[in-house]
MARZARO-498548 format. One record per residue (C-alpha): residue in three letters; x, z, y. Coordinates in Angstrom, 3 decimals, m for minus. Last residue first. Layout:
BEGIN
+------+----------+----------+----------+
: code :        u :        w :        v :
+------+----------+----------+----------+
:  Ala :        X :        Z :        Y :
...
+------+----------+----------+----------+
***
This chain:
BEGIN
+------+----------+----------+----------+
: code :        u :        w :        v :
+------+----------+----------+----------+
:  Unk :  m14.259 :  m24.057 :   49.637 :
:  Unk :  m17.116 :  m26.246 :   47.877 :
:  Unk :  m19.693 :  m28.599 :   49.998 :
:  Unk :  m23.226 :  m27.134 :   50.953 :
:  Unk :  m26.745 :  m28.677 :   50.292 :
:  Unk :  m29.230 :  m29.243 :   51.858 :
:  Unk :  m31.864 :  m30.687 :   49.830 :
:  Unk :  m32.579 :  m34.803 :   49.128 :
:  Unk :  m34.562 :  m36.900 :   51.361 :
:  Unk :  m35.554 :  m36.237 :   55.265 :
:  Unk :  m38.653 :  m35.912 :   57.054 :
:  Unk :  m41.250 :  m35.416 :   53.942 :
:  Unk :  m39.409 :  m32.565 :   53.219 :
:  Unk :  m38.895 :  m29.887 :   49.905 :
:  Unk :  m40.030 :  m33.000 :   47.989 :
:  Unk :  m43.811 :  m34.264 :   47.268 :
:  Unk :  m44.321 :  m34.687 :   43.223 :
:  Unk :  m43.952 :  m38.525 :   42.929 :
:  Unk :  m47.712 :  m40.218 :   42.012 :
:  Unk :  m47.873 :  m40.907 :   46.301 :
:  Unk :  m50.205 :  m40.431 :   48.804 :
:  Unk :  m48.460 :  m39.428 :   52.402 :
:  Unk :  m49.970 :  m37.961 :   55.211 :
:  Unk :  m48.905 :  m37.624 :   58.707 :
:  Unk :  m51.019 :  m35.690 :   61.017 :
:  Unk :  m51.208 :  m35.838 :   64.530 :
:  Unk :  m49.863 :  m33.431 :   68.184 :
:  Unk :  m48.848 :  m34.984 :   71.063 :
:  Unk :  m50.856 :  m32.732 :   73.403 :
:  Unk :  m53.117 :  m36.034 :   74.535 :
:  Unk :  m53.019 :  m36.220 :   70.375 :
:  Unk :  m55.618 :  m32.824 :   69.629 :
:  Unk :  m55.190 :  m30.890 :   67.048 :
:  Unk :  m56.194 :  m31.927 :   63.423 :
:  Unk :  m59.370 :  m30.997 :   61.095 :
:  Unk :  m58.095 :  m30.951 :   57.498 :
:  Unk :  m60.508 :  m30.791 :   55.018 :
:  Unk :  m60.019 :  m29.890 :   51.743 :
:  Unk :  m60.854 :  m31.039 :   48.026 :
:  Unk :  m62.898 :  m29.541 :   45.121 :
:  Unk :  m65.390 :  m27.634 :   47.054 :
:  Unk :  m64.302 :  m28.190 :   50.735 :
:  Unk :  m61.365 :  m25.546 :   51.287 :
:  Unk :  m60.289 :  m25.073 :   55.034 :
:  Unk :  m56.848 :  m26.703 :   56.810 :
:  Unk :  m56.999 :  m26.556 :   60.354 :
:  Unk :  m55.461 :  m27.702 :   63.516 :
:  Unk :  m57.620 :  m27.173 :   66.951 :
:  Unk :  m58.292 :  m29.455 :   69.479 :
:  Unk :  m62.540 :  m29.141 :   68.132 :
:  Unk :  m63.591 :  m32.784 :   67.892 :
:  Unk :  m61.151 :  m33.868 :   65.049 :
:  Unk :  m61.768 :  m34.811 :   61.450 :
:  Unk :  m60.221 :  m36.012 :   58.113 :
:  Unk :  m61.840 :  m35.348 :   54.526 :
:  Unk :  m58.875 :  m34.961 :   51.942 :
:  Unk :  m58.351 :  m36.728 :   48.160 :
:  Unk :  m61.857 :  m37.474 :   47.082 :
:  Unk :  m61.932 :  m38.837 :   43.388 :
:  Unk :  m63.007 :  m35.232 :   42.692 :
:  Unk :  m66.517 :  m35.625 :   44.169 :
:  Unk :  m68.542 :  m32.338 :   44.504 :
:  Unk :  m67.004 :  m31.449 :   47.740 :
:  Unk :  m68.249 :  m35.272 :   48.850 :
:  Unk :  m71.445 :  m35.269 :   47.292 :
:  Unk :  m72.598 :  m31.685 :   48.746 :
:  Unk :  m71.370 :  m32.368 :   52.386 :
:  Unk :  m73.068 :  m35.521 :   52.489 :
:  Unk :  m76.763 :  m34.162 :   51.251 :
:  Unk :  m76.043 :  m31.410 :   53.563 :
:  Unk :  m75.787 :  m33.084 :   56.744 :
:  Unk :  m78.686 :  m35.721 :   55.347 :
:  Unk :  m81.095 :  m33.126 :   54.756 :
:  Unk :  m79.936 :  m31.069 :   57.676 :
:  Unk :  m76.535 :  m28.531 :   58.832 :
:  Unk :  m75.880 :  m30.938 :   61.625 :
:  Unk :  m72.127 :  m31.918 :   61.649 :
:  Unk :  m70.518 :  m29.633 :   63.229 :
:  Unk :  m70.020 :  m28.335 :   67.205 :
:  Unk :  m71.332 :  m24.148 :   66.213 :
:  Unk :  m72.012 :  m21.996 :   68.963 :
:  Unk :  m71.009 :  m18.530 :   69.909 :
:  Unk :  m68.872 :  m19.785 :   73.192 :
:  Unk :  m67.876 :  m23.137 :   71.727 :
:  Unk :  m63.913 :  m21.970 :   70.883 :
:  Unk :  m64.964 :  m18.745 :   69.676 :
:  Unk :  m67.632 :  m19.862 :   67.781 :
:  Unk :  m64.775 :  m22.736 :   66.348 :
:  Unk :  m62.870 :  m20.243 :   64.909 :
:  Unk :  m65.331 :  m17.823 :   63.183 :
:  Unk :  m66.745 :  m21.352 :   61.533 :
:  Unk :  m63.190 :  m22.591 :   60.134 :
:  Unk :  m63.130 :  m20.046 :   56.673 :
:  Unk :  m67.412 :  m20.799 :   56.356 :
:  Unk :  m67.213 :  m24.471 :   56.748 :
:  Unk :  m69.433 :  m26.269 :   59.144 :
:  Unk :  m68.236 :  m29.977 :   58.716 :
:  Unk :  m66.117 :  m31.884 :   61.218 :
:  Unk :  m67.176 :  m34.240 :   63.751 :
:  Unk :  m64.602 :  m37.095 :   64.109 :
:  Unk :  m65.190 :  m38.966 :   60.241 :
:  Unk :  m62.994 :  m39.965 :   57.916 :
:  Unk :  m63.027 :  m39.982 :   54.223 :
:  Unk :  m59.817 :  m41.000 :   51.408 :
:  Unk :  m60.838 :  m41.715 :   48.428 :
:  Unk :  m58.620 :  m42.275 :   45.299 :
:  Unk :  m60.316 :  m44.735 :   42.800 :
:  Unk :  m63.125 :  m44.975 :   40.880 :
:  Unk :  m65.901 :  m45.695 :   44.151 :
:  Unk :  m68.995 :  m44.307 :   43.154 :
:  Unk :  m68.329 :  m42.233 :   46.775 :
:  Unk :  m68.892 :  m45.475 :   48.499 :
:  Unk :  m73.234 :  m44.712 :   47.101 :
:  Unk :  m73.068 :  m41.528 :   48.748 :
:  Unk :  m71.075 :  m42.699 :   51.912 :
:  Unk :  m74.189 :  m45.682 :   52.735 :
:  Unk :  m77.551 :  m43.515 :   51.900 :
:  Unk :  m75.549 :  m41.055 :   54.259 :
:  Unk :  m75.097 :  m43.079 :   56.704 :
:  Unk :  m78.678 :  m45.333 :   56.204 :
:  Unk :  m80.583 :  m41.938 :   56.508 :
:  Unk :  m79.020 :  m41.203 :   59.507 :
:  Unk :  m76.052 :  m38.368 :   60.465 :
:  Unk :  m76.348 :  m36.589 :   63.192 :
:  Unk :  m73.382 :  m34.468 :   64.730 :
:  Unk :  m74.012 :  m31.717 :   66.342 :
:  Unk :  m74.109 :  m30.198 :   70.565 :
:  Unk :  m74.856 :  m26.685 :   71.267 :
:  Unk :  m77.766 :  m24.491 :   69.378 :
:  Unk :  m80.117 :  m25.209 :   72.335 :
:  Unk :  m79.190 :  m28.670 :   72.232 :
:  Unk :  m78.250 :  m30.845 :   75.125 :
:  Unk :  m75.898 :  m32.758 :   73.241 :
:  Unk :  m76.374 :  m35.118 :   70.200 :
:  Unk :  m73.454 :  m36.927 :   68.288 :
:  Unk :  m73.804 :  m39.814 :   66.869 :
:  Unk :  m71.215 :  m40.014 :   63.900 :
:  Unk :  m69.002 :  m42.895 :   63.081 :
:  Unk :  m67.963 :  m42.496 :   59.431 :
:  Unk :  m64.686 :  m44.330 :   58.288 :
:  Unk :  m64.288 :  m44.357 :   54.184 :
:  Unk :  m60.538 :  m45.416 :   52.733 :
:  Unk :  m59.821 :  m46.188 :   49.227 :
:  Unk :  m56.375 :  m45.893 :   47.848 :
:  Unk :  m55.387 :  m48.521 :   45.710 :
:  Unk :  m52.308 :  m49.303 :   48.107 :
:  Unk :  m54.833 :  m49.658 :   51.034 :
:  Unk :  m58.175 :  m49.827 :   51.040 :
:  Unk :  m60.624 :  m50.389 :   53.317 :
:  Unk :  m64.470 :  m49.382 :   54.188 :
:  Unk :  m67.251 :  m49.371 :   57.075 :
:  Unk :  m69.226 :  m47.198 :   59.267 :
:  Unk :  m69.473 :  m47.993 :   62.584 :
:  Unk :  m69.760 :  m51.421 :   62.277 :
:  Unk :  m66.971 :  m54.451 :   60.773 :
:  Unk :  m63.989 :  m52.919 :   63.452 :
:  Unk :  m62.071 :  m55.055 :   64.861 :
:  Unk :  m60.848 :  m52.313 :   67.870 :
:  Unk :  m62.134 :  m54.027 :   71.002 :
:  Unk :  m65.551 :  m55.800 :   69.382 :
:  Unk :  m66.531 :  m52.556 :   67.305 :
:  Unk :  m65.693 :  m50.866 :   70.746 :
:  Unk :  m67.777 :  m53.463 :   72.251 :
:  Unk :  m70.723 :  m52.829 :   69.966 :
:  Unk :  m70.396 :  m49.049 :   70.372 :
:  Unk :  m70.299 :  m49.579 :   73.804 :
:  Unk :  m73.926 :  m50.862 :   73.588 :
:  Unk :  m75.474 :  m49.218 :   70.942 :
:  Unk :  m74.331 :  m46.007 :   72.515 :
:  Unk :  m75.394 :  m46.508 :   75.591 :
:  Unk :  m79.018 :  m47.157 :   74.546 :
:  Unk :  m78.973 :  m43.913 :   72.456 :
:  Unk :  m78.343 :  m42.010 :   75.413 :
:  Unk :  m76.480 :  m38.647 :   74.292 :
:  Unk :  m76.237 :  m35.658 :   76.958 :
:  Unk :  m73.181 :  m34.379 :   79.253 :
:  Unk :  m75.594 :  m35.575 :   82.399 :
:  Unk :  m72.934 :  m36.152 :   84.780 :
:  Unk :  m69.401 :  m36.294 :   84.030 :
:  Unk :  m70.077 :  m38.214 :   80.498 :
:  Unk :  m72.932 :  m39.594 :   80.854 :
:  Unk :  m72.540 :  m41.145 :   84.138 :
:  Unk :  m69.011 :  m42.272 :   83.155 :
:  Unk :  m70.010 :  m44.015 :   80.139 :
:  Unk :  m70.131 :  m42.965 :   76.684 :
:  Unk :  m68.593 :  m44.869 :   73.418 :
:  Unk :  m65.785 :  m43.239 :   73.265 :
:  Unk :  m66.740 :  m39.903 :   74.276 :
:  Unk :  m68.369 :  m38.546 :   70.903 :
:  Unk :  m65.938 :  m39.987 :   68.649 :
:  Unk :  m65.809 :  m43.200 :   67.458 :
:  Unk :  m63.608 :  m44.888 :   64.354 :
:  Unk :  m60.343 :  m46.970 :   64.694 :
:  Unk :  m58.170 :  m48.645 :   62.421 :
:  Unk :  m54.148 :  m49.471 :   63.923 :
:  Unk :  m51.231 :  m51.570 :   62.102 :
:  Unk :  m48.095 :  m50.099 :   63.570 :
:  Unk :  m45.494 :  m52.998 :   64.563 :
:  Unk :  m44.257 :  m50.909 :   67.821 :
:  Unk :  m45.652 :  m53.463 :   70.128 :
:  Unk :  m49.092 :  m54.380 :   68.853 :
:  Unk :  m49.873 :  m50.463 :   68.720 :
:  Unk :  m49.216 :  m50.099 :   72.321 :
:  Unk :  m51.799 :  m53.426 :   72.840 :
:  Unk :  m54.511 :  m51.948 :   70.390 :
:  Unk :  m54.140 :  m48.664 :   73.128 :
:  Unk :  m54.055 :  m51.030 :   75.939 :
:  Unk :  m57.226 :  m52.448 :   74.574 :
:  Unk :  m59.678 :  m50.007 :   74.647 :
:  Unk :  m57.957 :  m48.512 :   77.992 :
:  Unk :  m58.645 :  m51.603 :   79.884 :
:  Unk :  m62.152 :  m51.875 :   77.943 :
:  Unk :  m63.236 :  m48.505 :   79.880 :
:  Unk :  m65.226 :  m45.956 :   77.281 :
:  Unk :  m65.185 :  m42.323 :   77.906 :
:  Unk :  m62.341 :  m39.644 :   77.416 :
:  Unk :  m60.610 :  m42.177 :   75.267 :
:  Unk :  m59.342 :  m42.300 :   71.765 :
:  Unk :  m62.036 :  m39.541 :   71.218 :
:  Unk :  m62.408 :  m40.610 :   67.219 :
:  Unk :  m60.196 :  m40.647 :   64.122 :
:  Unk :  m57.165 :  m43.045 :   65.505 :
:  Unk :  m56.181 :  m44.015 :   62.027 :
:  Unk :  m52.303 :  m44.985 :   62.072 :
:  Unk :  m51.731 :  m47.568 :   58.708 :
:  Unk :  m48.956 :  m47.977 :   56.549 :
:  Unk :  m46.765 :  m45.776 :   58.379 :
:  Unk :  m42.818 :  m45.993 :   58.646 :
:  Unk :  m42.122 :  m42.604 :   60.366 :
:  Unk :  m40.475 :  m44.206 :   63.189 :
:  Unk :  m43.840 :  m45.432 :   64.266 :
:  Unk :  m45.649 :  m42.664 :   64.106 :
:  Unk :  m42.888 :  m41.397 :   66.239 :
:  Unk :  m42.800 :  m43.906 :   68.935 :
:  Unk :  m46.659 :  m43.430 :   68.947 :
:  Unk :  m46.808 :  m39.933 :   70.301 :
:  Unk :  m43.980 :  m41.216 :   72.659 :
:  Unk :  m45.759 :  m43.854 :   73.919 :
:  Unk :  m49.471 :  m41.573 :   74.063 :
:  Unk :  m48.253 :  m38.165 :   75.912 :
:  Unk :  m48.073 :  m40.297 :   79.235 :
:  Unk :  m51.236 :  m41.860 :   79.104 :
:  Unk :  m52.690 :  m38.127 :   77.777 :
:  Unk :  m51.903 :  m36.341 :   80.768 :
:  Unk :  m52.101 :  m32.523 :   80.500 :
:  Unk :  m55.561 :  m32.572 :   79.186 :
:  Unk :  m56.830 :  m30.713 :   81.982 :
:  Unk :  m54.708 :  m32.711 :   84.310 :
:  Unk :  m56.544 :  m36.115 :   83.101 :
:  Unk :  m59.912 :  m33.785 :   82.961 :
:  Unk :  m59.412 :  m32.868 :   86.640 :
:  Unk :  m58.567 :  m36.567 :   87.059 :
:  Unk :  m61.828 :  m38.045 :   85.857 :
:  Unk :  m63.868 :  m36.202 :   88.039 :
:  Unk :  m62.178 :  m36.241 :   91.224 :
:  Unk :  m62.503 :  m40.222 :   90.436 :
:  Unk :  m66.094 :  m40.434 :   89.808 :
:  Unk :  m67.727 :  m42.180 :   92.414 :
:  Unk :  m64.340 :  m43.839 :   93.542 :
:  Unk :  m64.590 :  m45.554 :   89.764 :
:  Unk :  m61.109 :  m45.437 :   88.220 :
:  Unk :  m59.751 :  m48.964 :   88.490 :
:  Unk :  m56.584 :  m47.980 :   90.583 :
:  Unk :  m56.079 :  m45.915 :   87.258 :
:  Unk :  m55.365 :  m48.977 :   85.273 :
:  Unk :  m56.674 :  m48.324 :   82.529 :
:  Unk :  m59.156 :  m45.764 :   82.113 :
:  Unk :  m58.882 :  m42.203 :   80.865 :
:  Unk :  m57.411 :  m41.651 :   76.909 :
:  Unk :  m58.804 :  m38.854 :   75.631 :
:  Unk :  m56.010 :  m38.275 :   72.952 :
:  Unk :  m58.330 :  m36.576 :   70.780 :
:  Unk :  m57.531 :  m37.742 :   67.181 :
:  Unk :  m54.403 :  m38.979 :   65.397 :
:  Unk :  m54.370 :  m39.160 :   61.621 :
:  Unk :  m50.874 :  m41.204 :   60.938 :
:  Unk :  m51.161 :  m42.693 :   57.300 :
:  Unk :  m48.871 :  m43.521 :   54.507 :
:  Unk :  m49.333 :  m45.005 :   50.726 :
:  Unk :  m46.649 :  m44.893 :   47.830 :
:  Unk :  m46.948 :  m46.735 :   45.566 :
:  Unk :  m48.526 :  m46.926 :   41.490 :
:  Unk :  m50.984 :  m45.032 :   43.081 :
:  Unk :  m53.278 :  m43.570 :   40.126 :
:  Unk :  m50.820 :  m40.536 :   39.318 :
:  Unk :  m52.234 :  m38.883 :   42.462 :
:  Unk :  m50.321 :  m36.197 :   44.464 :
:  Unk :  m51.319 :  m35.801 :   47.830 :
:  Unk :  m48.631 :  m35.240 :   50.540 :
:  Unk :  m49.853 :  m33.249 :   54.212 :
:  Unk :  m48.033 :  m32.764 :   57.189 :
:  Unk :  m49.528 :  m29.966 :   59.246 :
:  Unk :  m46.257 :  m29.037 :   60.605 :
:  Unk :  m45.588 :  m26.101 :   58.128 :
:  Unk :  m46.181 :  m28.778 :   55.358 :
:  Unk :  m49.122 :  m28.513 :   52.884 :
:  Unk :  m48.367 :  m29.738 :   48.967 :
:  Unk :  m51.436 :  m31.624 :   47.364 :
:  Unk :  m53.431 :  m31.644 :   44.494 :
:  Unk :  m57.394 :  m32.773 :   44.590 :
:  Unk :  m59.472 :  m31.745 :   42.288 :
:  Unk :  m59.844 :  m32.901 :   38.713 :
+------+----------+----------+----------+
***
């Protein structure tokens, strides 16, 4: 059946699932666009560069400790950082983040965006994908974050959890879009056999007719999505067709949305240099009037 779940005005989100015998918890946080650590290692070449976009995105090293003391306080079982971690990869800033995480107890997973992996040349200069720099920092992000490859599995609680690391190709008459290979698709297709609860991220979100008028506005006409091809589609059609799958999670765009996906949803979330994530809970329990605080309020007798 599809999925059921109860939206919170803050973007909060509980599924209801009578398979988890517990409760599970995530933090979604994507876009913090993290610049390098320490700053008096910022390149002289492109240091102009990489502050405009620091004040552009009003400072994400000082939005990310208190973004993470309240992950933390809300008792996660796992924070997903779902892509653009940092503006463009530095293995000071890789690791700080891992570091923050190390200090408030929060167990971190980590999947690419499109500016993780590139370096400064591509990403203040040339603003187009080079294949050989993304094998490379992908492989020390991989090394920096633990992760198995850029796609790759967990599960937590009996909840399944997919991470999709999409290549993502500028220069494009049509604007940027993310490409999915044969061997990513081939690879979430046969995950989705999974009989369990799934949970899927990946940064790039799908084109989806109720988020579509947004994000033209947002890309001046153009469309930032997952690549409407054979593979684009194939993964699009087995996941809304899947009913194990609780919620698809994305980023890219800084904007919050919720949008129908055949029989489940996804929920695209704003960006974290503004402090803004996404908890979600996964529990059998029918979600309560607030995920922040138990019980109702209630009012004592004259």
């Amino acid at each position: 059946m599809p999925a059921t779940f109860k939206l919170y005005h803050d973007g909060s989100v509980q599924f209801i699932d009578s398979r988890v015998t517990g409760a599970v918890s995530f933090a979604h946080v994507t876009d913090l666009h993290l610049p390098g650590v320490p700053r008096e290692g910022w390149p002289s070449r492109y240091r102009q560069a990489i502050q405009w976009w620091n004040v552009e995105m009003r400072f994400p090293d000082r939005a990310m400790g208190g973004l993470l003391d309240e992950i933390s306080e809300a008792g996660v079982d796992v924070v997903f950082f779902g892509g653009d971690v940092l503006d463009y990869y530095d293995a000071g800033a890789a690791e700080h983040v891992v570091e923050l995480c190390r200090q408030r107890g929060l167990t971190p997973r980590f999947q690419l965006g499109n500016h993780d992996y590139e370096n400064e040349y591509v990403r203040f200069v040339t603003h187009e994908f080079d294949a050989d720099v993304f094998a490379e920092n992908s492989r020390r992000l991989c090394e920096h974050w633990r992760m198995p490859g850029i796609e790759y599995m967990f599960d937590v609680g009996g909840v399944r959890f997919l991470s999709l690391s999409i290549e993502y190709i500028w220069g494009l008459e049509e604007g940027g879009r993310g490409v999915v290979s044969d061997a990513q698709a081939d690879w979430l297709i046969e995950q989705l056999n999974h009989d369990g609860p799934i949970v899927i991220f990946h940064h790039i979100p799908f084109a989806l007719p109720t988020l579509t008028p947004r994000l033209q506005q947002i890309w001046d006409g153009k469309l930032a999505c997952i690549s409407e091809d054979d593979n684009g589609r194939r993964i699009r059609e087995a996941v809304a067709h899947n009913s194990n799958v609780l919620g698809v999670f994305v980023g890219h765009a800084h904007l919050r949305s919720e949008d129908p996906l055949g029989q489940t949803w996804q929920f695209m979330n704003g960006p974290a240099h503004l402090g803004e994530w996404r908890y979600v809970k996964i529990s059998a329990e029918e979600p309560p009037k607030s995920l922040n605080i138990a019980g109702v309020p209630a009012v004592g007798q004259q």
